[in-house]
C-alpha positions in Angstrom: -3.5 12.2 10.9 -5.6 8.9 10.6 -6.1 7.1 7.5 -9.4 6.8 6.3 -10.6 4.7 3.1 -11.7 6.9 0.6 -15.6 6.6 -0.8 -14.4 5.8 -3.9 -12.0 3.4 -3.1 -9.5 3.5 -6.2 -5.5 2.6 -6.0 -5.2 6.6 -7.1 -8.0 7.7 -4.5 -6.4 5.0 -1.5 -3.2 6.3 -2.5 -4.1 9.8 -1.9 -5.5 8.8 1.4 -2.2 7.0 2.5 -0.9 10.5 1.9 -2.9 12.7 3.5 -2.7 10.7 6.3 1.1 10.7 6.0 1.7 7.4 5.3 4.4 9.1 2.4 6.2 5.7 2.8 3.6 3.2 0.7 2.5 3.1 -2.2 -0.3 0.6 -3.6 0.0 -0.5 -6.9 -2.2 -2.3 -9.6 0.3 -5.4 -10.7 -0.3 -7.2 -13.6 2.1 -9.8 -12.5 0.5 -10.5 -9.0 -2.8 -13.0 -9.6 -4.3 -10.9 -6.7 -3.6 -7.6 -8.7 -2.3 -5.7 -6.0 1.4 -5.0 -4.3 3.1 -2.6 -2.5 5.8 -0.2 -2.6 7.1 0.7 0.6 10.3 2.9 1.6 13.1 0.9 3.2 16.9 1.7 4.4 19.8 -0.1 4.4 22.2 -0.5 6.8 24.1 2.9 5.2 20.8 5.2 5.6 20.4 4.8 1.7 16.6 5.0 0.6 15.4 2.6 -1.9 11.4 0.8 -2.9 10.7 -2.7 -2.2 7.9 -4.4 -3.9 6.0 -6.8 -2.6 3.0 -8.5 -3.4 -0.3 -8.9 -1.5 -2.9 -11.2 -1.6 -5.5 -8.4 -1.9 -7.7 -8.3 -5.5 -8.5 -4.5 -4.7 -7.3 -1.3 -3.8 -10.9 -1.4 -1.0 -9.5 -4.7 0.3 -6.1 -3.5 0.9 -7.6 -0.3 3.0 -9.9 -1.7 4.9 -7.1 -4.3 6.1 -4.5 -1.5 6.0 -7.2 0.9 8.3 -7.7 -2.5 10.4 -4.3 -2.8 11.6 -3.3 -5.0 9.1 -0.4 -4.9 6.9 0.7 -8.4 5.7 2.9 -9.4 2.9 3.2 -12.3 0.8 6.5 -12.6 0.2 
């Protein structure tokens, strides 16, 4: 499946997208703490095979920014 940026783009409704599209390892989020409002959480491993969510920030103001530079290829974190 191909991820597609929802009409009405919303961190719920991009969120869905990611989803559907079966992207079930990130997850955008509105951060208070972030001057650019949104981060990510994405699904990492360590070296053992143990699951656990790293949160990163982005330099993206909103949830249509993020998807239209996730659907471009683009996933780049500030860290």
């Amino acid at each position: 499946m191909t991820f597609t940026i929802p009409q009405r783009c919303t961190i719920d409704t991009v969120n869905a997208a990611l989803l559907a599209a079966g992207h079930d390892d990130v997850t955008i989020l509105y951060d208070a703490y972030n001057s650019h409002c949104v981060s990510v959480d994405y699904l990492c491993r360590d070296e053992h095979g143990h699951q656990y969510y790293m949160t990163e920030q982005t330099s993206y103001e909103t949830a249509k920014q993020w998807a239209e530079a996730f659907e471009a290829g683009y996933f780049q974190l500030d860290i």
